[in-house]
DOVEX-355560 format. One record per residue (C-alpha): residue number from 1; y, z, x. Coordinates in Angstrom, 3 decimals, decimal comma. Each point is the difference from the previous one (the first is absolute). Example, Ala and Ser with C-alpha at 12.3 -4.5 7.8 and 13.67 -1.06 7.14 Angstrom:
2
<pt nr="1" yy="-4,500" zz="7,800" xx="12,300"/>
<pt nr="2" yy="3,440" zz="-0,660" xx="1,370"/>
//
This chain:
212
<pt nr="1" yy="-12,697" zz="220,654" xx="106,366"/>
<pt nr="2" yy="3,113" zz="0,426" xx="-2,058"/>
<pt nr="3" yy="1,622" zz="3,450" xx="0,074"/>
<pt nr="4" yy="-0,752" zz="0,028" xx="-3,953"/>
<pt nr="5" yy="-3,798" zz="-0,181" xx="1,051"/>
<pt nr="6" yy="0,727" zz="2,401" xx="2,161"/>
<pt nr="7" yy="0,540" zz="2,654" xx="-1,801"/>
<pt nr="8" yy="-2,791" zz="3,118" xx="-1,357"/>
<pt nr="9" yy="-0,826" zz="-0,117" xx="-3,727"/>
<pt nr="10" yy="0,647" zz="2,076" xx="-2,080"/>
<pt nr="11" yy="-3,275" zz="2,996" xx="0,038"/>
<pt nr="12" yy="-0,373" zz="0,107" xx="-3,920"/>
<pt nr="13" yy="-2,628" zz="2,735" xx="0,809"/>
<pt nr="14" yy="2,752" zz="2,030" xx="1,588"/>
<pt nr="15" yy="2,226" zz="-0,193" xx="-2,782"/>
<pt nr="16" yy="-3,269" zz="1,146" xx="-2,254"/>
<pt nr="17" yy="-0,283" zz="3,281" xx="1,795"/>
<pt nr="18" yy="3,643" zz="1,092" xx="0,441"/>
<pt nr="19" yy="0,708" zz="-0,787" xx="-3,984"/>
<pt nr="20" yy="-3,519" zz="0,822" xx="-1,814"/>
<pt nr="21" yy="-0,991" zz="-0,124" xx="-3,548"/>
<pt nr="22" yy="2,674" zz="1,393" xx="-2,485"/>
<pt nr="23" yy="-1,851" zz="1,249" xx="-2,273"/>
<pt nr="24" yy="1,118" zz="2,135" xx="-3,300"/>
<pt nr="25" yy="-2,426" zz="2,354" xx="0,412"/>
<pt nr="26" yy="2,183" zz="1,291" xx="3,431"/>
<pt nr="27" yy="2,963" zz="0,767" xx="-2,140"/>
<pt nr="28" yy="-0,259" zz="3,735" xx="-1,574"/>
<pt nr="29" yy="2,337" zz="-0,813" xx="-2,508"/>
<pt nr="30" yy="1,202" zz="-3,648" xx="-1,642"/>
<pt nr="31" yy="1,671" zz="1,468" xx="-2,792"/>
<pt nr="32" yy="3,188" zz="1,098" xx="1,724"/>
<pt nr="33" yy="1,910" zz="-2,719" xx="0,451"/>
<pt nr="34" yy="0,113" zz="-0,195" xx="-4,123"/>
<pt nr="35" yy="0,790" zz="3,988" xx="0,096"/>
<pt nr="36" yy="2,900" zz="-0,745" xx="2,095"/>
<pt nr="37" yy="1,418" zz="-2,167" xx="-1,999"/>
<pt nr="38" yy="-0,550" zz="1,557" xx="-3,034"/>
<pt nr="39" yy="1,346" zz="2,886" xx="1,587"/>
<pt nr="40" yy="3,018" zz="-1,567" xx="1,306"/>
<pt nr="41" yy="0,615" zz="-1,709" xx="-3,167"/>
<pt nr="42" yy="0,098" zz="3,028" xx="-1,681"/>
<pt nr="43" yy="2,365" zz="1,974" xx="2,300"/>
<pt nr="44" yy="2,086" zz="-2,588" xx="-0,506"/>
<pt nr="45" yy="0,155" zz="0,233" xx="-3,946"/>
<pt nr="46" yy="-1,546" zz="-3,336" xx="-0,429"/>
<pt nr="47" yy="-2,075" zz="-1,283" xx="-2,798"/>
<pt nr="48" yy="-2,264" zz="-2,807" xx="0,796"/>
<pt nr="49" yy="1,884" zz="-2,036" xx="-1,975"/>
<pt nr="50" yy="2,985" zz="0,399" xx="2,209"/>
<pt nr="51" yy="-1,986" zz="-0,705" xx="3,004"/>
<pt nr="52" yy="-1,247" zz="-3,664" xx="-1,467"/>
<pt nr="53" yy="3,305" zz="-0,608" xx="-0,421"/>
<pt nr="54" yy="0,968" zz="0,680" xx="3,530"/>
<pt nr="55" yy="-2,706" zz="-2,003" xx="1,404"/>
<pt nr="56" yy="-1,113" zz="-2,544" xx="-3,015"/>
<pt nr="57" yy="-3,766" zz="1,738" xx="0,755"/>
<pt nr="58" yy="-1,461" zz="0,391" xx="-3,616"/>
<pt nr="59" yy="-0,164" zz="3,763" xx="-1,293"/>
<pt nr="60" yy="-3,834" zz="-0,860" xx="-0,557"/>
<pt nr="61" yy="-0,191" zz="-0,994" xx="3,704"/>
<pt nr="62" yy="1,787" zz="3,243" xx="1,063"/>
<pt nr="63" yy="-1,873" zz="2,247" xx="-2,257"/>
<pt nr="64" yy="-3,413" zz="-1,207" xx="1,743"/>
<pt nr="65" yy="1,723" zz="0,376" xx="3,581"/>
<pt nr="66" yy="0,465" zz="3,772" xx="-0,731"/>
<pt nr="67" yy="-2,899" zz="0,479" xx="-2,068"/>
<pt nr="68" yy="-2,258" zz="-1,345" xx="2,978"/>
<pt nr="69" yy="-1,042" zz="-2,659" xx="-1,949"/>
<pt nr="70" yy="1,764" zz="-2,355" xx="2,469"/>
<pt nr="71" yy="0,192" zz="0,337" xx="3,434"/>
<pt nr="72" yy="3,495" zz="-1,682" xx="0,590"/>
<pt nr="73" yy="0,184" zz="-3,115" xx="2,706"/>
<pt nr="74" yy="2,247" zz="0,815" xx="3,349"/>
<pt nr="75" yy="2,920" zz="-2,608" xx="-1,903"/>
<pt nr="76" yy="-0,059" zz="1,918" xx="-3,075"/>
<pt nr="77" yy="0,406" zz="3,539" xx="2,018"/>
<pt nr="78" yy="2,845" zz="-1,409" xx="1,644"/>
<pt nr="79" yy="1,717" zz="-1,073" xx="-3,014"/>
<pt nr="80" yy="-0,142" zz="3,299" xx="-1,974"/>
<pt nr="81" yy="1,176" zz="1,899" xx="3,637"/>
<pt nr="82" yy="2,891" zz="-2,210" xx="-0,608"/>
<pt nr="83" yy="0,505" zz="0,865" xx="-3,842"/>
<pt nr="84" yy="-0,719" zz="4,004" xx="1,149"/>
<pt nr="85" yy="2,422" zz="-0,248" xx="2,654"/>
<pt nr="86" yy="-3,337" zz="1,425" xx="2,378"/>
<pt nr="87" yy="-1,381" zz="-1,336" xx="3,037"/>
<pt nr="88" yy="-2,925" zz="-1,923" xx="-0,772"/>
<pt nr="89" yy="-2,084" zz="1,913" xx="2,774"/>
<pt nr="90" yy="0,667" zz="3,203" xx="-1,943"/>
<pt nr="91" yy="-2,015" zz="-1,686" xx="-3,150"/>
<pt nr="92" yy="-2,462" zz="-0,875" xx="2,202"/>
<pt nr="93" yy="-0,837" zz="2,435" xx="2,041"/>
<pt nr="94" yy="2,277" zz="3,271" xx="-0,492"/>
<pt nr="95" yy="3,038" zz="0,478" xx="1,764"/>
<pt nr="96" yy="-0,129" zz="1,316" xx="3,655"/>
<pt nr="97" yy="1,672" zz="2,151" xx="1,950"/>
<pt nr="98" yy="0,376" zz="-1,222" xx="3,558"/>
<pt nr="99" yy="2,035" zz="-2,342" xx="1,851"/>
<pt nr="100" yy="-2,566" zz="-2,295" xx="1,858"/>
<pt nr="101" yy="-3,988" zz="-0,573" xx="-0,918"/>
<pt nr="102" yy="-3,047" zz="-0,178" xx="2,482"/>
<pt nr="103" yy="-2,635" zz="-1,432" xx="-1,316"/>
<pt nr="104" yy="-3,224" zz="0,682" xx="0,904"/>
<pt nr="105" yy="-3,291" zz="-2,753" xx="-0,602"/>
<pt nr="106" yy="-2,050" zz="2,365" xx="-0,742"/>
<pt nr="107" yy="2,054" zz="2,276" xx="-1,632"/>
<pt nr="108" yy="-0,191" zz="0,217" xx="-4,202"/>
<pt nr="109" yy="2,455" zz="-2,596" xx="-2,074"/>
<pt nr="110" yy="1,197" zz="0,464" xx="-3,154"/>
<pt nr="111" yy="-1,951" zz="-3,035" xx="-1,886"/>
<pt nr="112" yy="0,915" zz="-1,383" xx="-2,887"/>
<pt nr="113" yy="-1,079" zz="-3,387" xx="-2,067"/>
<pt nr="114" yy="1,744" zz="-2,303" xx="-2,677"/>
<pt nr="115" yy="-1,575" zz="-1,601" xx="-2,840"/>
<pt nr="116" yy="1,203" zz="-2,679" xx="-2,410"/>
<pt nr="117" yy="2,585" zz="0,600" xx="-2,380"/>
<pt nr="118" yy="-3,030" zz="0,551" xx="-2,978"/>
<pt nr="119" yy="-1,709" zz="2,199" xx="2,701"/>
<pt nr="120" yy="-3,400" zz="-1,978" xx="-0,013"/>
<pt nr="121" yy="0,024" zz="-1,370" xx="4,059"/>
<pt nr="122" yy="0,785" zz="1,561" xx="3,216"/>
<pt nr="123" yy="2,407" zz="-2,168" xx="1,395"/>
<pt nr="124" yy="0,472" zz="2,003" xx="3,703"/>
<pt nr="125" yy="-0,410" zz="3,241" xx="1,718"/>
<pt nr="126" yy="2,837" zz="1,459" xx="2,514"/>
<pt nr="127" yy="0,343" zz="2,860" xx="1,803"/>
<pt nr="128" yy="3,205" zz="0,787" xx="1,433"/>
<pt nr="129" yy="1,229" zz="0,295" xx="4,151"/>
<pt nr="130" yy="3,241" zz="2,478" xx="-0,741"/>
<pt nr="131" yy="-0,717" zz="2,266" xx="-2,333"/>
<pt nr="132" yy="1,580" zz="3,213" xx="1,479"/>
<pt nr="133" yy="3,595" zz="-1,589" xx="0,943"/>
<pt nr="134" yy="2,740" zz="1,330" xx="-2,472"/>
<pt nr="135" yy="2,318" zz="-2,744" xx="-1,676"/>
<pt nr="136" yy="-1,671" zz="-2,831" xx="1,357"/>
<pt nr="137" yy="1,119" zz="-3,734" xx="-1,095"/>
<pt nr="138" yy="-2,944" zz="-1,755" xx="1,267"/>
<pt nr="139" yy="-3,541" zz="0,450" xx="-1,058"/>
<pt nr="140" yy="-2,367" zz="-1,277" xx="2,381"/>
<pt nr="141" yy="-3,961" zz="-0,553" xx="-1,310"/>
<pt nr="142" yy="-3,025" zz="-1,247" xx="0,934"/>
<pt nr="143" yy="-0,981" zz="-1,833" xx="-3,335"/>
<pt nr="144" yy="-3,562" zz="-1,383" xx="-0,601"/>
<pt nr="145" yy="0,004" zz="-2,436" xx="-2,804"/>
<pt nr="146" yy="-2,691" zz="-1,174" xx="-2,327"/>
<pt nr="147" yy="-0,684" zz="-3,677" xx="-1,362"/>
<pt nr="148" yy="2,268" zz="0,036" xx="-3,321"/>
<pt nr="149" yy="-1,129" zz="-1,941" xx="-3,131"/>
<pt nr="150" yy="3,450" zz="0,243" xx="-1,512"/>
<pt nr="151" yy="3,561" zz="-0,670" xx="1,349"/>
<pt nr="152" yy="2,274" zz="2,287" xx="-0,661"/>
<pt nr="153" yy="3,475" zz="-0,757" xx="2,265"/>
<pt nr="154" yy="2,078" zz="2,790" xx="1,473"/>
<pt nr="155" yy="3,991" zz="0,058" xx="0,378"/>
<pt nr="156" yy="2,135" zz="2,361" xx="0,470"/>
<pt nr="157" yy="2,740" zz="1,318" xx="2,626"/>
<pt nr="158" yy="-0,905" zz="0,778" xx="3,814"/>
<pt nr="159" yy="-1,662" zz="-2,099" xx="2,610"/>
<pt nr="160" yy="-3,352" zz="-0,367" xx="1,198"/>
<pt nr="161" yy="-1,854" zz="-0,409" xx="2,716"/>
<pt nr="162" yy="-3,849" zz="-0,673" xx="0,707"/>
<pt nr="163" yy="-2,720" zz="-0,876" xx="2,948"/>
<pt nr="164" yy="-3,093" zz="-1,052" xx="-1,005"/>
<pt nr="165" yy="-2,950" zz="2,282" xx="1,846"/>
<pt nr="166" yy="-3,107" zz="-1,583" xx="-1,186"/>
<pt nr="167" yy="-0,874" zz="-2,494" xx="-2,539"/>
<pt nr="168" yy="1,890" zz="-3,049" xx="-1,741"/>
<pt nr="169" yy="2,891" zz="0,984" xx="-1,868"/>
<pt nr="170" yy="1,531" zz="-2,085" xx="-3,018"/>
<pt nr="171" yy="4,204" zz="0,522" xx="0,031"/>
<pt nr="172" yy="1,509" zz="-1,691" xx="-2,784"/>
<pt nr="173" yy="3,732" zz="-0,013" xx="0,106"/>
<pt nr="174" yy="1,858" zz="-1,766" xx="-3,232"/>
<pt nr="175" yy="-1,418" zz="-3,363" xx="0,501"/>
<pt nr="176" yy="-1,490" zz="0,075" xx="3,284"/>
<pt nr="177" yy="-3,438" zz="1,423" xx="0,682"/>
<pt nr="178" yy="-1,025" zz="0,505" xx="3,569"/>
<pt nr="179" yy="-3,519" zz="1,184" xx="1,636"/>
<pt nr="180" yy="0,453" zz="2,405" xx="2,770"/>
<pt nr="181" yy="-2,586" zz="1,262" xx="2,657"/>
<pt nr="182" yy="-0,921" zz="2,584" xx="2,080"/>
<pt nr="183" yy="3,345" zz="-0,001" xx="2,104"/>
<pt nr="184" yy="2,038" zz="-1,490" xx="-1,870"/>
<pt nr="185" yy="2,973" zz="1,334" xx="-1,902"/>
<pt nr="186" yy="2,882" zz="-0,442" xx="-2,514"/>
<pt nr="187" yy="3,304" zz="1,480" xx="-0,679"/>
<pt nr="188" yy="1,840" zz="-0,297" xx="-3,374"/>
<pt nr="189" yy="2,526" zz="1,161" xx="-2,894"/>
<pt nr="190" yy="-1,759" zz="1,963" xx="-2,408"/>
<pt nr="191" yy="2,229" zz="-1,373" xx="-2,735"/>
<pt nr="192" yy="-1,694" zz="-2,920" xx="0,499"/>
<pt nr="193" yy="-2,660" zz="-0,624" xx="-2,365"/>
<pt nr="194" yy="-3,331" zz="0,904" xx="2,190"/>
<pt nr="195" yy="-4,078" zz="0,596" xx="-0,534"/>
<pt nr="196" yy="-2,243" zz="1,055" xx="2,496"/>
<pt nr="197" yy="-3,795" zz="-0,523" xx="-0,236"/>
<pt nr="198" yy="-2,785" zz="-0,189" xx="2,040"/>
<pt nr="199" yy="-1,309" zz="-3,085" xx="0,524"/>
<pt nr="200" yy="-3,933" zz="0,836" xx="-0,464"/>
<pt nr="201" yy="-1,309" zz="3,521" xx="0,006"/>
<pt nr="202" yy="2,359" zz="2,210" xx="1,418"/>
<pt nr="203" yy="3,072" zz="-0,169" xx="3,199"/>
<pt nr="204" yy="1,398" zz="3,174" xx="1,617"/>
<pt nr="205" yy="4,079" zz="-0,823" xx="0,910"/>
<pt nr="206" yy="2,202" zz="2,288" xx="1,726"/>
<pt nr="207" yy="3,462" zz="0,387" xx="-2,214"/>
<pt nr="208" yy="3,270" zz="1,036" xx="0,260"/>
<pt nr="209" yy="2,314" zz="0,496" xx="-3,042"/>
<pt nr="210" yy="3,502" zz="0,654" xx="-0,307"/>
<pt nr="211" yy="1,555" zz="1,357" xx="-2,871"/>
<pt nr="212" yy="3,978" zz="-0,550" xx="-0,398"/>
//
């Protein structure tokens, strides 16, 4: 026996208990992630036109985001962050007020989803691992993604980092498209052009993002 054969598989059932569903119906309120940037926008004497400048996002698009029409994809948060001069885990999930984060399995996650850019699919579901640290430059997630029917290709600033949990995830980067399972993993620019889908049904990842 080779020590390759040797080695345990992966228990997908354990991975299925420690993550869980993600479902919308855990989060008390998805609309805040538009109010914050509304919000922010705002104290910043911004018009949405200015913003769409900034980050070549269509006003239409970023009237939807903070009208809750749109949920807005993890790529797209990071981008406006960026243009807001924020830290994309204060979008997401508030800013906190403590310099490390324990989190609990079993304790309650802010959840949040993202939809296409018209609003009509649920693309993935996330809740985040580090809410409560203040200033924070990397968001950590566990992200449960959904089939998509559409493409739509992230790229912005930052780096990212992912470890598929369960299922078969599809990783497109610019002209390369790779299938990653349970175990596997993939580390990349996020100014590279990049999609992430799941293969069939749905795949639960574990990533890291890191906004410069």
């Amino acid at each position: 026996m080779s020590p390759k054969d040797s080695l345990p598989h992966i228990n997908v059932d354990y991975f299925e208990e420690l993550t869980g569903e993600i479902s919308p119906s855990d989060a008390s309120d998805l609309s805040e992630i538009g109010d914050r940037i509304k919000n922010l926008r705002e104290e910043k004497g911004l018009s949405l036109e200015d913003l769409s400048g900034m980050t070549e996002f269509t006003t239409e698009l970023l009237s939807k985001i903070e009208s809750k029409e749109v949920l807005p994809q993890l790529g797209t948060v990071m981008k406006l962050s960026k243009a807001l001069d924020a830290a994309m885990g204060g979008l997401l999930s508030g800013e906190g007020d403590k310099p490390y984060a324990i989190t609990r399995m079993g304790d309650r996650q802010t959840v949040s989803r993202s939809t296409t850019k018209g609003g009509k699919q649920q693309l993935y579901a996330y809740k985040g691992l580090a809410a409560g640290v203040k200033g924070r430059h990397m968001e950590p997630l566990i992200v449960q993604l959904q089939e998509s029917s559409q493409k739509e290709v992230s790229q912005h600033s930052g780096e990212e980092f992912i470890y598929v949990l369960q299922g078969t995830v599809v990783l497109e980067i610019g002209s390369e498209q790779h299938e990653l399972e349970p175990g596997d993993s993939a580390y990349y620019a996020s100014g590279s052009p990049h999609w992430l889908t799941a293969k069939e049904g749905k795949a639960t990842i574990l990533a890291v993002l890191y906004n410069q």
